[in-house]
LOFI-876181 format. One line per 2 residues: number of its first residue (from 1); their letters; for each residue x, y, z of C-alpha. Coordinates in Angstrom, 2 decimals, decimal comma, m for minus. Each point is the difference from the previous one (the first is absolute). Layout:
NUM	a	X Y Z; ...
***
This chain:
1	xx	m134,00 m49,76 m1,38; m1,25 1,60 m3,27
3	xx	m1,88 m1,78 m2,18; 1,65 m1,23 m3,34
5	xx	m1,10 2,01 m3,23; m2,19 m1,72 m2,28
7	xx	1,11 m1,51 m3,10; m1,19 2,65 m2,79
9	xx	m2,24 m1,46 m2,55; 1,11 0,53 m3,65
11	xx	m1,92 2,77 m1,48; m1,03 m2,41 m3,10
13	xx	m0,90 m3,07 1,72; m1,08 m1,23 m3,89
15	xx	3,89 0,56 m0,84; 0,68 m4,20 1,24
17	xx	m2,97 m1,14 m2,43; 1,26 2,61 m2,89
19	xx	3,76 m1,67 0,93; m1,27 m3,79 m0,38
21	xx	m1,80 1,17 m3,41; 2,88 1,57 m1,49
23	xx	1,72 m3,19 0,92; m2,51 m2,53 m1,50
25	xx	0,08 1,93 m2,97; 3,39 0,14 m0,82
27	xx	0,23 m3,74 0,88; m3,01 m0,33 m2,81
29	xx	2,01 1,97 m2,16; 3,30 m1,71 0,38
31	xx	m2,02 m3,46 m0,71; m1,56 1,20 m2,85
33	xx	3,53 1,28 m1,56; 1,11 m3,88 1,15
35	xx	m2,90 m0,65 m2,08; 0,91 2,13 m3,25
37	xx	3,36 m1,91 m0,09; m1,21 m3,28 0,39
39	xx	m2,23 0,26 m2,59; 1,91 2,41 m2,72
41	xx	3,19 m2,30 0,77; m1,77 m3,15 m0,41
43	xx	m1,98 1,25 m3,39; 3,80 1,09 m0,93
45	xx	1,79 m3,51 0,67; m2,79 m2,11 m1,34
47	xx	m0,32 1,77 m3,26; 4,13 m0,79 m0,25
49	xx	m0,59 m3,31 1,20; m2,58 m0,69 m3,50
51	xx	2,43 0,79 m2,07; 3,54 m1,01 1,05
53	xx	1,19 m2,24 2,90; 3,10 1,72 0,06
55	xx	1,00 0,48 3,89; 1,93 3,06 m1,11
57	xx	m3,03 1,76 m2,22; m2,24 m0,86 2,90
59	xx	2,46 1,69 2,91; 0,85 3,15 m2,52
61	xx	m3,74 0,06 m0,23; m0,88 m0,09 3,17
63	xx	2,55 2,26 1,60; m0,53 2,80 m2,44
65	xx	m3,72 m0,39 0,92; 0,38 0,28 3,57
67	xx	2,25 2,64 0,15; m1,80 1,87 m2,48
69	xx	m3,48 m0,45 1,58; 1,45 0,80 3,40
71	xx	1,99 3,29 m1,56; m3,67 0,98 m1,34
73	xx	m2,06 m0,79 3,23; 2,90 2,43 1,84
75	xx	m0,19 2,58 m2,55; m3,51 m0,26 m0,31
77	xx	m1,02 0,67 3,55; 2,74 2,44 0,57
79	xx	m1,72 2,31 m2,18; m3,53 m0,54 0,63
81	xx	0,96 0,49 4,16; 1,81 2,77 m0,89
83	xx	m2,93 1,74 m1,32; m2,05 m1,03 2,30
85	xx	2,35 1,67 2,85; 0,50 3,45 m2,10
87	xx	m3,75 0,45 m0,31; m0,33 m1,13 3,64
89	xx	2,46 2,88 1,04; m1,63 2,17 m2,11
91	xx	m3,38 m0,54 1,80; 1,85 0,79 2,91
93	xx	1,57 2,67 m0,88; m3,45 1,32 m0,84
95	xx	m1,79 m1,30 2,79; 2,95 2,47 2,25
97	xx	m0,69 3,13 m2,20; m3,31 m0,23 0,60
99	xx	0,02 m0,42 3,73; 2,26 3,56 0,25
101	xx	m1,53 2,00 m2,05; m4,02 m1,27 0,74
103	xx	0,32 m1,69 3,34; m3,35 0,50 0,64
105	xx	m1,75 m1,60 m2,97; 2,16 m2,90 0,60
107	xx	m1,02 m0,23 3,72; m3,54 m0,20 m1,34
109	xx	0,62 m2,27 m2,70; 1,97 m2,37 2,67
111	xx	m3,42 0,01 1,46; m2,00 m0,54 m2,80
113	xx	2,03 m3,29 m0,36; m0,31 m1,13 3,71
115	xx	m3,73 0,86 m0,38; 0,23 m2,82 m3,06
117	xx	1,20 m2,76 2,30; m3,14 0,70 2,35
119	xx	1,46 2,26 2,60; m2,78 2,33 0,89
121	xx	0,26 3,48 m1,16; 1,55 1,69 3,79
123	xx	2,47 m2,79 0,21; 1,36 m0,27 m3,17
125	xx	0,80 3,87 0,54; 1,62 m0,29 3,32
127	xx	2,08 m3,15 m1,32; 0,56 1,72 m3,08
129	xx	1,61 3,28 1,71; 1,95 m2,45 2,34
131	xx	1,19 m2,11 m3,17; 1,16 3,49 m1,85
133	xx	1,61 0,91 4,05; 2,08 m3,26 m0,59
135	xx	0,84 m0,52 m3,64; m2,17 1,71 m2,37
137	xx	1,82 m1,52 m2,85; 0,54 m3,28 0,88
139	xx	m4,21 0,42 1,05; m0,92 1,07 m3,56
141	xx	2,65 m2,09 m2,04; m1,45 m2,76 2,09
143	xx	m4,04 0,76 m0,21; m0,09 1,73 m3,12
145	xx	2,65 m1,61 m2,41; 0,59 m3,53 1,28
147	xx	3,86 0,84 0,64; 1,72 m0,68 3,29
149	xx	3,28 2,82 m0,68; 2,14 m2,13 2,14
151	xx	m0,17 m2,81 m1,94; 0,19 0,93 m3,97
153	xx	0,36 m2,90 m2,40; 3,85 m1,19 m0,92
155	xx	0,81 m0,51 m3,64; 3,06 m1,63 0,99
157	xx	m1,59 m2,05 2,35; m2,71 m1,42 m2,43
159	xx	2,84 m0,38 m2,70; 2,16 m2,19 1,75
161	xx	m3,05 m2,34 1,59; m1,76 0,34 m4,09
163	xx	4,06 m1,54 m1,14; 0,58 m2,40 2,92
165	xx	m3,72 m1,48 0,10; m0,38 m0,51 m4,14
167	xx	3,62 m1,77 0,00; m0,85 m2,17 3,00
169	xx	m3,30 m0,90 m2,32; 2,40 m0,51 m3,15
171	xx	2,39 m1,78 1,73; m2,15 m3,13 0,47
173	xx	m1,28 m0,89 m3,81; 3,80 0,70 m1,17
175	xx	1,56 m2,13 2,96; m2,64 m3,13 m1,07
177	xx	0,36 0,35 m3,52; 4,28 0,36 0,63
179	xx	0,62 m2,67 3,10; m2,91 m3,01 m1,61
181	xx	1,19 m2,49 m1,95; m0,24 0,27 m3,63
183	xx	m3,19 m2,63 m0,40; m2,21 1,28 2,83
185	xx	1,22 3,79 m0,22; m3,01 1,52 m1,27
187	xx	m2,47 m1,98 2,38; 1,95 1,24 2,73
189	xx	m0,04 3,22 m1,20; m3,79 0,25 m0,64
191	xx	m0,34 m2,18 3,63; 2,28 2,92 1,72
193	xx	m1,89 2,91 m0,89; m3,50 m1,26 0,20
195	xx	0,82 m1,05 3,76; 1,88 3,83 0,23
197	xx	m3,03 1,50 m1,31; m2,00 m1,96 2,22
199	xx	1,77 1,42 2,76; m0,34 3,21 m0,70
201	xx	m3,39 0,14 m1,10; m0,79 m1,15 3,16
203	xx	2,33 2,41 1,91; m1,18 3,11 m2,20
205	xx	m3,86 m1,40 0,40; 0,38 m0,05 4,01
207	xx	1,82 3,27 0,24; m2,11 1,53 m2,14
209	xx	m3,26 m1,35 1,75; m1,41 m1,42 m3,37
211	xx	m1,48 m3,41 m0,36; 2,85 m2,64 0,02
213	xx	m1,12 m2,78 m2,62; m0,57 2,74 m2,82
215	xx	3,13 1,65 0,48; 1,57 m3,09 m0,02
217	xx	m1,87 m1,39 m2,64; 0,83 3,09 m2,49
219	xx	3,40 0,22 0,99; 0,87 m3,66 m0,93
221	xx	m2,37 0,40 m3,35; 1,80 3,10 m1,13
223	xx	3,54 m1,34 0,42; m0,80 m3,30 m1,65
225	xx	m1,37 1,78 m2,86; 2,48 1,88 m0,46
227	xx	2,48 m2,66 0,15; m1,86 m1,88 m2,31
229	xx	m0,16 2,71 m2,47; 3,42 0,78 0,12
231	xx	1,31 m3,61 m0,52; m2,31 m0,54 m2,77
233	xx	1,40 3,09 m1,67; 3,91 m0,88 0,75
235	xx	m1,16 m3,80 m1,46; m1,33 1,67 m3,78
237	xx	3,03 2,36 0,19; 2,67 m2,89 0,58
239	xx	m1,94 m1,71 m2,79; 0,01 2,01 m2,55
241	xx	3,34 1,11 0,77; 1,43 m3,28 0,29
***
C-alpha cells in the first residue's frame, strides 16, 4: 500500500505570525478611529450643549459632525493608502527590472541580506539561489523592501473600516447627549464617553502591547479635557450671545 504524501510545509512558515499582525493592527487601527469619533464628537456636542439646550441645535450639530468627521477619516486614508500602494508597486516594478536585466547582482544581494539575519555565508547562497529558483520577486520584495506582492494594501478597504469605525465612536456621545433627559444630559454624556474611552484605551493598550493604566489614563484625560474645553467655550459663546 503506498505511503500517503506528506503534507507540504508552506514555504513562509512566518506568513501565520505576519497574518495575526496585520490583523492586530488593523483591529488597533479601527479602535483608534472609534477613538477619533468619540472624542471629536463629544468635544463637538458638548461645546453645543454650553451654549444652547436646544435638542434640535444639538442633533444638527452632532450629525453634521459625525458625518463630516467620518467623510474626512474615509477620504483621508483613501489617499494616504493609495500612495502608499503606488509607491509600493513602483518598488516592485523596480525590484522586477532589476532581476531581468542584472540577475546576478540581485542573486548576490539576496545573499547579502540572508547573510544579515545570521545565515552563514555558503548557506545563505544556496538558499538564496533556491529562493530566486522559486520566486525571485516575491524573495526580494519580501527581504529587501518589506512588501509581500500578494497582499498590497486596499484603499478601499481602509476607507470603509476609517468611516464605519469613527461613526461607531461618534455615535455614542450624540446618542447620550440626544436619548438623556434634559437635566442629567450632559453628565451622561461626559459619563458615556469617559467609560467608551476607557474601553478603548484599554483595547488599543492590549493590542498594541503598551502598558494598560497609562493608556488608559491618557485616553480618559485627553477626552475630558477636551470636553471641558469645549463646553466652557459653547457656555461664553451662549453668553455673550444671549
Amino acid at each position: 500500500m503506498p505511503e500517503k504524501a506528506p503534507v507540504a510545509a508552506s514555504p513562509h512558515p512566518e506568513d501565520a505570525g505576519d497574518s495575526q499582525a496585520a490583523l492586530l493592527n488593523k483591529l488597533r487601527a479601527a479602535v483608534l478611529g472609534a477613538n477619533d469619533g468619540i472624542i471629536s464628537t463629544a468635544g463637538l456636542v458638548m461645546g453645543v450643549a454650553g451654549a444652547t439646550t436646544n435638542l434640535l441645535a444639538l442633533a444638527t450639530a452632532g450629525i453634521a459632525g459625525l458625518v463630516a468627521g467620518a467623510l474626512s477619516m474615509a477620504a483621508g486614508e483613501y489617499v494616504s493608502v493609495s500612495a502608499q500602494r503606488d509607491s509600493e508597486r513602483a518598488l516592485l516594478a523596480k525590484e522586477s527590472h532589476e532581476l531581468a536585466t542584472m540577475p546576478e547582482e540581485e542573486l548576490a544581494e539576496l545573499a547579502d541580506l540572508l547573510q544579515r539575519k545570521g545565515i552563514s555565508e555558503d548557506v545563505a547562497k544556496t538558499a538564496a539561489q533556491q529562493l530566486m529558483d522559486h520566486d525571485a520577486l516575491g524573495a526580494h520584495a519580501d527581504l529587501e523592501l518589506g512588501i509581500d506582492q500578494h497582499d498590497l494594501v486596499s484603499p478601499w478597504a481602509a476607507a470603509i473600516s476609517s468611516l464605519f469605525s469613527f461613526s461607531i465612536g461618534a455615535l455614542i456621545p450624540l446618542l447620550a447627549m440626544l436619548l438623556a433627559p434634559a437635566d442629567i444630559r450632559v453628565g451622561a454624556t461626559v459619563a458615556s464617553v469617559l467609560l467608551a474611552l476607557f474601553v478603548t484605551g484599554f483595547v488599543s493598550a492590549r493590542v498594541g502591547g503598551a502598558p494598560v493604566l497609562p493608556a488608559i489614563v491618557r485616553n480618559i484625560l485627553g477626552g475630558f479635557l477636551a470636553m471641558a474645553v469645549t463646553f466652557g467655550i459653547g457656555t461664553l459663546v451662549g453668553t455673550q450671545l444671549g
